[in-house]
Backbone bond lengths (Angstrom), bond angles and torsions (degrees), N, CA, C in turn:
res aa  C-N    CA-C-N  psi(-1)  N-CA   C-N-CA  omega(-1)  CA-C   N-CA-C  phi
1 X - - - 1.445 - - 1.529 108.25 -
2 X 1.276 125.05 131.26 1.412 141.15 -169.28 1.255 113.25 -93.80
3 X 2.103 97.98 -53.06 1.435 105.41 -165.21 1.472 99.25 -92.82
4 X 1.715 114.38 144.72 1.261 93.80 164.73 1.551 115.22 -123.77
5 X 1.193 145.14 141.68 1.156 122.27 -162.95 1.574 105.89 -111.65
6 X 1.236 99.53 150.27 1.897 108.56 -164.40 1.702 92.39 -63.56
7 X 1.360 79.18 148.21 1.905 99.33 -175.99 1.290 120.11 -80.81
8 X 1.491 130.94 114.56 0.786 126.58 176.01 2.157 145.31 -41.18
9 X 1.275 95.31 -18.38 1.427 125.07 -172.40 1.303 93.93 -104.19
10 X 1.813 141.43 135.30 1.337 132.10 128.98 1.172 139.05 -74.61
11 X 1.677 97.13 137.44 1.542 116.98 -159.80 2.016 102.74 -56.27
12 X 1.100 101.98 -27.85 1.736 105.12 -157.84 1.681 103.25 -144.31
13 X 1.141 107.50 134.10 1.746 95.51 161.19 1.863 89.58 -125.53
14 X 1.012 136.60 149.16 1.209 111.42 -177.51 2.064 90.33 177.13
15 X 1.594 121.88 127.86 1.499 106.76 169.90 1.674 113.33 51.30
16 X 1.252 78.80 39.34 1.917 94.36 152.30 1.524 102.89 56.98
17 X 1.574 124.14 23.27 1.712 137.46 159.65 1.360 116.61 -120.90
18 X 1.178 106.85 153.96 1.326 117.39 153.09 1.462 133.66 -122.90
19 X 1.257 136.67 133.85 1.035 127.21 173.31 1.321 129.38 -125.33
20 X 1.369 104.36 169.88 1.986 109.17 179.53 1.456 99.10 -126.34
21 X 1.186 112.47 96.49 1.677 114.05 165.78 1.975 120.90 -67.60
22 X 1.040 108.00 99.92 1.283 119.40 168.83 1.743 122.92 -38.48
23 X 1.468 111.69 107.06 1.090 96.42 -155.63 1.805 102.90 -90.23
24 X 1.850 126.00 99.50 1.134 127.90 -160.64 1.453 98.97 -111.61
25 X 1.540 134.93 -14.94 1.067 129.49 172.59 1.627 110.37 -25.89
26 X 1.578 117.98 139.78 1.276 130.16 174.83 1.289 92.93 87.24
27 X 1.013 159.44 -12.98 1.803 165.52 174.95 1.295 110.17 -81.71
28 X 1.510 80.45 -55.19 2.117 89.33 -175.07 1.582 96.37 -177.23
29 X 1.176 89.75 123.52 1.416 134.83 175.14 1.965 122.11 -69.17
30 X 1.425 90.75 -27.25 1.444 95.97 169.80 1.840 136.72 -119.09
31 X 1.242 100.78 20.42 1.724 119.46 -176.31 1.620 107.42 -146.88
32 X 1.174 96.72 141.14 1.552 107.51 -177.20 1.903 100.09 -118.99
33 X 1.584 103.72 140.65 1.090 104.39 -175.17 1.712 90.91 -125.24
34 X 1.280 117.38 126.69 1.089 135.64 145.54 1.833 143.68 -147.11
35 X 1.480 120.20 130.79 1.597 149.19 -166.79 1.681 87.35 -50.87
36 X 1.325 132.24 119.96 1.313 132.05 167.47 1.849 102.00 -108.60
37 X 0.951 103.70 138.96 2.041 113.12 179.27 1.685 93.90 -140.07
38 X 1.712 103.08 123.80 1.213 114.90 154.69 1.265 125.45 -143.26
39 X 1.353 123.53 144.47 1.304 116.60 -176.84 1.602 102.46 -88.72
40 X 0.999 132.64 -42.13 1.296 135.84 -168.35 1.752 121.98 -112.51
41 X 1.207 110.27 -14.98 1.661 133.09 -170.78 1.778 98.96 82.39
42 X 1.867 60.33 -170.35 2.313 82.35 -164.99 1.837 94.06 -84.52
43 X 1.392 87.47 135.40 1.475 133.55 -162.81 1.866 82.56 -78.80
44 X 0.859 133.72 -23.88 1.218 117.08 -161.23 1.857 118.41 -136.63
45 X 1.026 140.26 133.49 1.729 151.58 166.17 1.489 103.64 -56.74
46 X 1.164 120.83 105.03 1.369 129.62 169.41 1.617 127.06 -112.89
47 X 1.227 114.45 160.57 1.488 92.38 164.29 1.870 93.60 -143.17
48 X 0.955 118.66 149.75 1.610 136.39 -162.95 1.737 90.38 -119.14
49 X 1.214 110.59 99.04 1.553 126.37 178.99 1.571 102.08 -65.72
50 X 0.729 140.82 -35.58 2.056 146.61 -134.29 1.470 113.35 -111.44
51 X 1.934 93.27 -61.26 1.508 113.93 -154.18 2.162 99.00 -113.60
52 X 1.414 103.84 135.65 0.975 130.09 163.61 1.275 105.10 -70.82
53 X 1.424 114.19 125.48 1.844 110.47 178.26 1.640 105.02 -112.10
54 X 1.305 142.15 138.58 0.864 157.43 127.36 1.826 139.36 -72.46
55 X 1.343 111.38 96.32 1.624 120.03 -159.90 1.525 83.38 -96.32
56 X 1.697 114.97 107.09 1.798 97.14 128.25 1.226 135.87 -95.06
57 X 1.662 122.74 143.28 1.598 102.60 -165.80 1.780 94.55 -102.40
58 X 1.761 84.10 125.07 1.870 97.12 156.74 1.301 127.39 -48.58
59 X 1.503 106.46 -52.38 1.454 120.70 -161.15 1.480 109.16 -168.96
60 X 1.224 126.38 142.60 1.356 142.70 -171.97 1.454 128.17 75.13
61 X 0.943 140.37 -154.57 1.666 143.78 -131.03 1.363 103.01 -165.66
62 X 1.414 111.42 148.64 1.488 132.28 -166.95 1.031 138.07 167.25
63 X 1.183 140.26 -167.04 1.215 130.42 179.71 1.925 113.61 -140.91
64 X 0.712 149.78 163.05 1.694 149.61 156.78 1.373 110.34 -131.34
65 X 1.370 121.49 107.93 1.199 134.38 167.13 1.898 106.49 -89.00
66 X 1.367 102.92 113.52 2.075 115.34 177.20 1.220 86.33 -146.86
67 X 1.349 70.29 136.05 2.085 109.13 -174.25 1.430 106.66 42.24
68 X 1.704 124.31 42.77 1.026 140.76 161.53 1.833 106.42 51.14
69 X 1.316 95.51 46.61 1.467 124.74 155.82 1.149 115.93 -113.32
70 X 1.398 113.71 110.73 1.716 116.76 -167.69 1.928 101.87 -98.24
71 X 1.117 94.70 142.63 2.043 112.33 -173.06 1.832 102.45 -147.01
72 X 1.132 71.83 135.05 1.703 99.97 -175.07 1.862 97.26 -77.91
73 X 1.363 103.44 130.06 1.893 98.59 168.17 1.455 97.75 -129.16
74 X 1.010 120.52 -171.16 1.690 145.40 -164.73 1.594 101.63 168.76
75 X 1.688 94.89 152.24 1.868 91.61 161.43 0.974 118.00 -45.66
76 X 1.554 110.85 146.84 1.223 134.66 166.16 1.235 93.87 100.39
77 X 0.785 157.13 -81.04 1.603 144.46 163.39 1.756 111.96 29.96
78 X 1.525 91.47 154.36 1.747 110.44 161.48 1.246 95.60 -145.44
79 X 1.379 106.11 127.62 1.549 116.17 164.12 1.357 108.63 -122.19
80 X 1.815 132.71 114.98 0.947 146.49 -179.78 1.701 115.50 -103.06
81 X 1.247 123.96 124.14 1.604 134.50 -165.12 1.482 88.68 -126.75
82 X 1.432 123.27 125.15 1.298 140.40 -174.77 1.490 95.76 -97.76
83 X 1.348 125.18 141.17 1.289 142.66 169.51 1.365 111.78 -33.97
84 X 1.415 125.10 128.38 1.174 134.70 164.84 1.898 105.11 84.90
85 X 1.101 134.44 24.97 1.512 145.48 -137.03 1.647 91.82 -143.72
86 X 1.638 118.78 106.61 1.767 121.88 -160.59 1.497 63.23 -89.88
87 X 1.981 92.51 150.48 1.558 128.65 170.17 1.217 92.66 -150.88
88 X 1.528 89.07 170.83 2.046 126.24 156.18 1.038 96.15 -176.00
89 X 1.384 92.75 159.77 1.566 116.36 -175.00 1.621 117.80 -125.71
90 X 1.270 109.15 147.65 1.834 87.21 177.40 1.638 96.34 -147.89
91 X 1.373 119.35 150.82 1.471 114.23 -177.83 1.740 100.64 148.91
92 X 0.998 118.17 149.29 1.588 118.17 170.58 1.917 98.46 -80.60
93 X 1.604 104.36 126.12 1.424 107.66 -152.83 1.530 95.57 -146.76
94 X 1.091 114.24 127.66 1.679 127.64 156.23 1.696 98.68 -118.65
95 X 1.374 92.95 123.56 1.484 126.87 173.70 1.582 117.35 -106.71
96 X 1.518 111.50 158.98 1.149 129.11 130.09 1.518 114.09 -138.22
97 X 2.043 105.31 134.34 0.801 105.67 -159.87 1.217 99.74 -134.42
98 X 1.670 108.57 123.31 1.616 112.84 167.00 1.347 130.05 -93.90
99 X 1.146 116.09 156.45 1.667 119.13 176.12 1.357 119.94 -144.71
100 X 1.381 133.04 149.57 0.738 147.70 -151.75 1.821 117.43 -157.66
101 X 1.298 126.14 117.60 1.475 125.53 -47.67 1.526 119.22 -13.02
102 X 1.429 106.96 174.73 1.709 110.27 175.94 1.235 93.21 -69.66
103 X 1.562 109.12 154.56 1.462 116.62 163.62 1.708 117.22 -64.42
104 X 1.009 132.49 151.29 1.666 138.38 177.50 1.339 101.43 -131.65
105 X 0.903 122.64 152.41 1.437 137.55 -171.50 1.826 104.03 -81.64
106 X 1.577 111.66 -40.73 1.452 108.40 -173.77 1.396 114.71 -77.17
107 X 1.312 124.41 -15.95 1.317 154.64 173.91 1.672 122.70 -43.08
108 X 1.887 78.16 -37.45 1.766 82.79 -169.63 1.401 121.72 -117.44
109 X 1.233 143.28 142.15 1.297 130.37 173.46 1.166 116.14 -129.56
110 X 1.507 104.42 155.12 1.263 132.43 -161.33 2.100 104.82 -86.29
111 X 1.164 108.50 134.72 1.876 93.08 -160.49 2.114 78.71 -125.90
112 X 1.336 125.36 -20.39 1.094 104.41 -178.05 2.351 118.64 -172.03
């Protein structure tokens, strides 16, 4: 199977997001694809030690503050956060967001 079609159920609601993790395992082994929806952004300052994140925005407006350099996004956008690089984001936001390694949960920490 090639195509995969976004999952109806979200994988996570969790810090003011939601997501739909794309289930691509057996495809590729080294990128994670997952649908981010927020009404308000992530509730929380993180930094993702491992995985390179890649945000494209579908639709809506926001902002991403990394390494407490704040940037304006809107659709159409790419917002790229290099490994180990504290962010948040805030804005009503439809994403797709890649990563590379997959994200892991032990991987990442929470700074605020």
């Amino acid at each position: 199977m090639y195509v995969i079609h976004e999952p109806s159920e979200h994988s996570f609601d969790k810090v003011g997001i939601q997501g739909k993790i794309f289930p691509a395992r057996g495809l590729t082994e080294s990128l994670n694809f997952v649908r981010i929806s927020t009404e308000t952004g992530h509730e929380t300052k993180i930094i993702e030690h491992e995985s390179t994140f890649c945000y494209y925005v579908l639709e809506g407006e926001g902002y991403f503050e990394i390494n407490d350099q704040r940037e304006d996004c809107a659709k159409g956008d790419l917002v790229v956060i290099p490994a180990g690089a504290p962010f948040i984001y805030k804005g009503k936001l439809e994403m797709l967001l890649v990563n590379n390694p997959p994200w892991r949960e032990e991987q990442e920490e929470t700074i605020s």
